[in-house]
N, C-alpha and C positions, 0 to 999 in steps of 0.2 A: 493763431488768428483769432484771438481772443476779445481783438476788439471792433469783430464786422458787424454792420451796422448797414440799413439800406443805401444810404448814400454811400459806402466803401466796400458793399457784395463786390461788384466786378470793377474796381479802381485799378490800376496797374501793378498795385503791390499786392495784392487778392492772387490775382491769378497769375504771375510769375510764380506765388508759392504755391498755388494749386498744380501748376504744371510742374513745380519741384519734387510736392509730395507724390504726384504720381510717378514719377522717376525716381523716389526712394522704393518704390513698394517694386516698381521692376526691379532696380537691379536687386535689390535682398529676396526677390521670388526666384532670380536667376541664380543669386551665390547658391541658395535652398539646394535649385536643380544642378550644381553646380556649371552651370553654362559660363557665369563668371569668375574670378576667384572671391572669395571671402572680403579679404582686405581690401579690393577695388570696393567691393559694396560697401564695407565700412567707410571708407576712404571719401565714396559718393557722398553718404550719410553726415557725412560730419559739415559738408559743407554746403547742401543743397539748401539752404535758406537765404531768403531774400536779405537781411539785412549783412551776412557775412556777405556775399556777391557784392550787393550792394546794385542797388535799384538804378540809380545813374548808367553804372557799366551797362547792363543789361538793357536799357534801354537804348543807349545808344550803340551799341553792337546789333539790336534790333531795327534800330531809324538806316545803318550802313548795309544788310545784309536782305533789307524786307523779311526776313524769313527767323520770326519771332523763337522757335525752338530750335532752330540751327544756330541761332543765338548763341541761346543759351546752355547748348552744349559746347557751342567755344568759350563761354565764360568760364562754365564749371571746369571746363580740362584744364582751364589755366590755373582755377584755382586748388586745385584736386590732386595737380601732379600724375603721378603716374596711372591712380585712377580713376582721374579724369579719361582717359583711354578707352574705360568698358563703358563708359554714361553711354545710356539712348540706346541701346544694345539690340539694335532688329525692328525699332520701336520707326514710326514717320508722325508726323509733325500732329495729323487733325488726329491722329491716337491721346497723344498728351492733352491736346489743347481741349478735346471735347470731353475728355474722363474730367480732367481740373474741374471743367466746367461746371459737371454735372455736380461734381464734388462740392460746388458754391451752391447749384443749386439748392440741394439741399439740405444745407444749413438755413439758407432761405424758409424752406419747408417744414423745418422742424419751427423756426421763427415766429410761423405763418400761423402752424399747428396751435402753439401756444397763445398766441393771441385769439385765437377762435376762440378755446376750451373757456379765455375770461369772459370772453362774450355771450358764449351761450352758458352760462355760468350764471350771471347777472339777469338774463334773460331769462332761465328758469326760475328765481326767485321772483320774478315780476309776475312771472304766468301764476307762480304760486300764490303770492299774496292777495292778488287780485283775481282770482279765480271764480269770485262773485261778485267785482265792480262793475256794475252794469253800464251798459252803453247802445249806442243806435250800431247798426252794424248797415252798412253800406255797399249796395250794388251800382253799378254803370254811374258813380257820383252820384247814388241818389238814395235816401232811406229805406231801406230793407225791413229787417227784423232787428230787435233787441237781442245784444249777446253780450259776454261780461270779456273785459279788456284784458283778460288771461287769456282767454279762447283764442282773440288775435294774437297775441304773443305764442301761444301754443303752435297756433300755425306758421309762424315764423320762424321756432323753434323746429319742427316738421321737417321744414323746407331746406334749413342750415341742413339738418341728419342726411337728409338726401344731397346738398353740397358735397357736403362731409365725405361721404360714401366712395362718392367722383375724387374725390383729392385722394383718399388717400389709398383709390382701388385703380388710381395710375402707379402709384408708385412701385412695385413689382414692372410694369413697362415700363416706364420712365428712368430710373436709377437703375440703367446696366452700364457693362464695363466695355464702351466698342474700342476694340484694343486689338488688331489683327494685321499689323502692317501697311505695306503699299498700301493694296488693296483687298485687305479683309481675310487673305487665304492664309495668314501667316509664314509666309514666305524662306522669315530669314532665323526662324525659333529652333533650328534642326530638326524638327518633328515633335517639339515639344510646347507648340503651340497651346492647346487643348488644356495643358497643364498649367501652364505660364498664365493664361486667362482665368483658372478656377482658383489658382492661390491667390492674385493679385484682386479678384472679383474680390475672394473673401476676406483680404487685409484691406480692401477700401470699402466695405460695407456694403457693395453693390450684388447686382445677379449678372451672370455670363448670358454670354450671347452666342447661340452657333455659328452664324456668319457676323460676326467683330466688326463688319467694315466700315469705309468714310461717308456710306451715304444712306445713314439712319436718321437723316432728319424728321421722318415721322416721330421721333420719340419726344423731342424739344416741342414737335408743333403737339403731339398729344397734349404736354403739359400747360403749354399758351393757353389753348382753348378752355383746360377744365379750371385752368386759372379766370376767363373771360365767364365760361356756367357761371365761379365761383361771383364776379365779380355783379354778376347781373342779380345775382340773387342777394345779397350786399344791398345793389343800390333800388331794389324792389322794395327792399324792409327801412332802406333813408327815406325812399322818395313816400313811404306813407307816413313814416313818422312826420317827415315835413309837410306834408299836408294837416294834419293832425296838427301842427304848429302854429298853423294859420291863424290871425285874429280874429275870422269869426265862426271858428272851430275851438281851440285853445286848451283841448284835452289832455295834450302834452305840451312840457317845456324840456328846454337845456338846464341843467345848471351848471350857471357861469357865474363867476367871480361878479362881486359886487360893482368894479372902474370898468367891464366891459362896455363900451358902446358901440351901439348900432350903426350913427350915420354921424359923419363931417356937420351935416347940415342940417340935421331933426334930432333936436335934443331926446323926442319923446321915444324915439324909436332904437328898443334894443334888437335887434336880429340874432335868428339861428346862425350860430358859428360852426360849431361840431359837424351838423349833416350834412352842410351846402359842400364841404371838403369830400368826405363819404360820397356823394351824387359825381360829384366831377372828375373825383381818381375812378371810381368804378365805369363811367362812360369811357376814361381813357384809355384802361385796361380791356374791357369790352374790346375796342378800337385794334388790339394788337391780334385777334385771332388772326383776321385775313392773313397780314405778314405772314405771320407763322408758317399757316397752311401753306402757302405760294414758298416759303423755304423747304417745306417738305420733298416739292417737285425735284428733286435731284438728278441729276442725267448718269447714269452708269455709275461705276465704280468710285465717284468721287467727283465733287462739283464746288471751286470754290465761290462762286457765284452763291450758287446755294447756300452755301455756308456761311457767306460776309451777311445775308440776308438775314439767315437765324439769328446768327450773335447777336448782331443789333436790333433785333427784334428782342431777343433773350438782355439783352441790355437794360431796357425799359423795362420789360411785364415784372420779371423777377422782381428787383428792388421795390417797383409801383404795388405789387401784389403784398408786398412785406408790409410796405407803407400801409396801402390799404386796412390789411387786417388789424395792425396799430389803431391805427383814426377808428376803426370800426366800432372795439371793445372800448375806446374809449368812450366813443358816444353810448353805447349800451350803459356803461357806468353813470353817464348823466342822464337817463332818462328822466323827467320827474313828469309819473301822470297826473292828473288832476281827476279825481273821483267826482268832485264836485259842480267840473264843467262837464263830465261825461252825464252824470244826472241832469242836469239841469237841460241837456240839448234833448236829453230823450225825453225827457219830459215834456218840453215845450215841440217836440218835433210836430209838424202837421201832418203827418205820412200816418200817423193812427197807425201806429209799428205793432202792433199785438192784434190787428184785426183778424193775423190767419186764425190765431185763438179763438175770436168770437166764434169765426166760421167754421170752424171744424163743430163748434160745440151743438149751432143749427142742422148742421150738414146730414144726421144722423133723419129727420126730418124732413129736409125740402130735396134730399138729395146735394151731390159735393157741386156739381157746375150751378144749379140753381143760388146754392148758397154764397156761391165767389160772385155769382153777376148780383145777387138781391143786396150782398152788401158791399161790391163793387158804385155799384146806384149811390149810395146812400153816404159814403163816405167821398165820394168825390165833391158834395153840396160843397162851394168853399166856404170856409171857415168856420165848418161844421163842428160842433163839440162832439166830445165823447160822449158826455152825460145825454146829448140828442141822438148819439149815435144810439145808446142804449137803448132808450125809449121808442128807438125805430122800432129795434129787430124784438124785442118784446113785445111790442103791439103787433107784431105779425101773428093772419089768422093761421096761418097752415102750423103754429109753433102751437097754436092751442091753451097757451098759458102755463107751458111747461117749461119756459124758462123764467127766471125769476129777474127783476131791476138789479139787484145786487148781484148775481150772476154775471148779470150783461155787463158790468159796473167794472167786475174782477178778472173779467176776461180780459177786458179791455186796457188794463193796467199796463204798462211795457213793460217797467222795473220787475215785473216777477216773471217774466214771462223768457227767461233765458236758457228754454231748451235746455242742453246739457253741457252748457258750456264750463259749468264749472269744470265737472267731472274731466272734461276734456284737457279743460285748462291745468288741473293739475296730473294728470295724463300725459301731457306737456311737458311740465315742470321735472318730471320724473324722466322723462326720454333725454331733457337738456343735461340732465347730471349725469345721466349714463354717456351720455355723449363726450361732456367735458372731462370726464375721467378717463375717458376713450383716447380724445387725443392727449390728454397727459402723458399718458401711458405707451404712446409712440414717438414721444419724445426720446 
């Protein structure tokens, strides 16, 4: 399955072979325990792949029978001969079809993994290099303080590691093997149930489960949801970048190929292409928690209700979530900031973005509330300058002429006045590499 891809994770030829390969790994866990013979497992082996069966039979033994692994246990005996006999061996239907699954899953998640590590990869080079491009830094849409546009990328970078954490601190619950018969007590294993789950757990790379049973849909909806965290946190770090896009912002761009165009109808206008995709797969994925959860509700020992609900739920987020992380790293790859729009806005901002400077510098003085309302007063005058702003607070008598015009001048400055955001920013940069080595590494 070397050639899965988001659009062919769960396509009909995905998962006939996922439900194959889990019926190779039983029965050679059964020749192991001897419960079958050797040569039936062999026998199974040789031909449990989708394209010897051949995709047509199996589906159409599937559209006559409704009952998709009953299926294709008549396909395999017929093609298997003698044994074909031991196929499916104690095994019922939501056993195969939900291990497959899980087995798509993830490879999705290894997919998913790797596409992240480029993204915060790219991103910590940005937090790095900019680690002292100064910028206005922005509360409730409105001028805040001056911080440098590492710092933001730093806490974006933050935010992924805590993503991060959630994906890959489901995996231990999410990738087990529910494989226990009927109904989850292993029934029909001769008592060798307990075995038959740990060797088969550990030949498909998953973790065991004490109760195996049909109605572990909590596990699928765990994964939805921390796919939806994952997704929201995604489209938190598009939906600022696209604001940042804006024309009369323009601190960030795409870079996009020189024949892009914007609009049918406005020659002048090139548009975000990259993010507006990013914003609208991660609202969609967002969208699939409820399902999920509402397939969790399972009624007793097995609900196929429930379970038509997950799949197709797990239908969409899976692939959508691959997509996603694709589109995501690729926008990280195009970011281009502009240092020179970020200067220019802080510099011309009217919010007097360095005033908490002045006023700590008074504060020691007039006391801290005196000094927030004396130069709260003085900077609200509209269209007040700095250079008046200075002249205020230095001609105050309570200051005594202990501060100096050039003092007032340097405080006032925004460009220097960025806290510690370097430090943070490449703080930053240094968590994003550990991070994207991280999931490398769980590849």
């Amino acid at each position: 399955m070397n050639d899965i891809t988001p659009e062919t994770l769960f396509s009909p030829r995905m998962l006939w072979q996922s439900w194959l390969d889990v019926e190779i790994a039983l029965a050679e866990v059964q020749a192991e325990l001897g419960m079958i013979p050797a040569w039936a497992a062999e026998g199974i082996a040789a031909v449990a792949d989708v394209d010897t069966l051949g995709l047509a039979a199996l589906e159409h033994e599937a559209a006559r029978t409704r009952a998709p692994i009953h299926a294709l246990t008549r396909v395999v005996a017929d093609r298997a001969g003698p044994a074909g006999a031991w196929f499916h061996w104690g095994a019922t239907t939501q056993n195969v079809m939900q291990a497959g699954r899980l087995l798509l899953m993830r490879r999705a998640h290894r997919e998913i993994c790797a596409h992240v590590a480029g993204a915060v990869a790219r991103l910590s080079d940005l937090a790095d290099s900019h680690a002292e491009t100064p910028m206005i830094g922005r509360t409730n849409r409105r001028h805040a303080l001056p911080i440098s546009f590492g710092f933001k990328v730093a806490g974006w970078i933050e935010e992924l590691d805590r993503a991060v954490d959630r994906l890959l601190g489901m995996e231990r619950r999410v990738f087990v093997l529910p494989f226990g018969g009927a109904v989850g007590a292993m029934h029909a294993f001769e008592g060798r149930g307990e075995e038959i789950n740990r060797l088969m757990a550990a030949r498909l790379g998953m973790r065991e489960l004490l109760v195996p049973g049909r109605a572990v849909n909590d596990i699928f909806a765990d994964y939805v949801v921390q796919l939806a965290l994952w997704a929201t946190t995604l489209e938190r770090i598009a939906g600022e970048l696209y604001v940042l896009m804006g024309e009369e912002i323009e601190e960030v761009a795409e870079t996009l190929d020189a024949g892009v165009v914007g609009s049918s109808t406005m020659p002048h206008k090139v548009n975000p292409k990259l993010v507006v995709h990013v914003i609208a797969m991660a609202a969609d994925l967002r969208a699939a928690a409820a399902p999920a959860m509402e397939g969790a509700l399972s009624v007793n020992e097995g609900d196929a209700a429930a379970n038509h609900l997950v799949a197709r739920t797990l239908d969409r987020a899976c692939p959508l979530a691959w997509t996603l992380s694709r589109r995501f790293e690729h926008l990280c790859a195009n970011i281009a900031p502009s240092p020179e729009r970020m200067a220019a806005n802080l510099v011309a901002s009217k919010a007097h973005a360095a005033s908490e400077r002045l006023m700590m510098k008074i504060a020691p003085e007039l006391g801290h509330l005196a000094a927030h309302d004396t130069l709260h007063d003085i900077v609200a005058e509209p269209d007040i300058s700095r250079e008046t702003i200075a002249q205020r607070v230095v001609a105050l008598p309570q200051l005594k002429g202990r501060l100096t015009l050039d003092e007032a001048r340097d405080a006032l400055d925004p460009v220097t006045y960025l806290g510690e955001s370097a430090r943070i920013a490449r703080q930053g940069a240094e968590l994003g590499r550990a991070l994207a080595d991280r999931l490398r590494g769980s590849e």
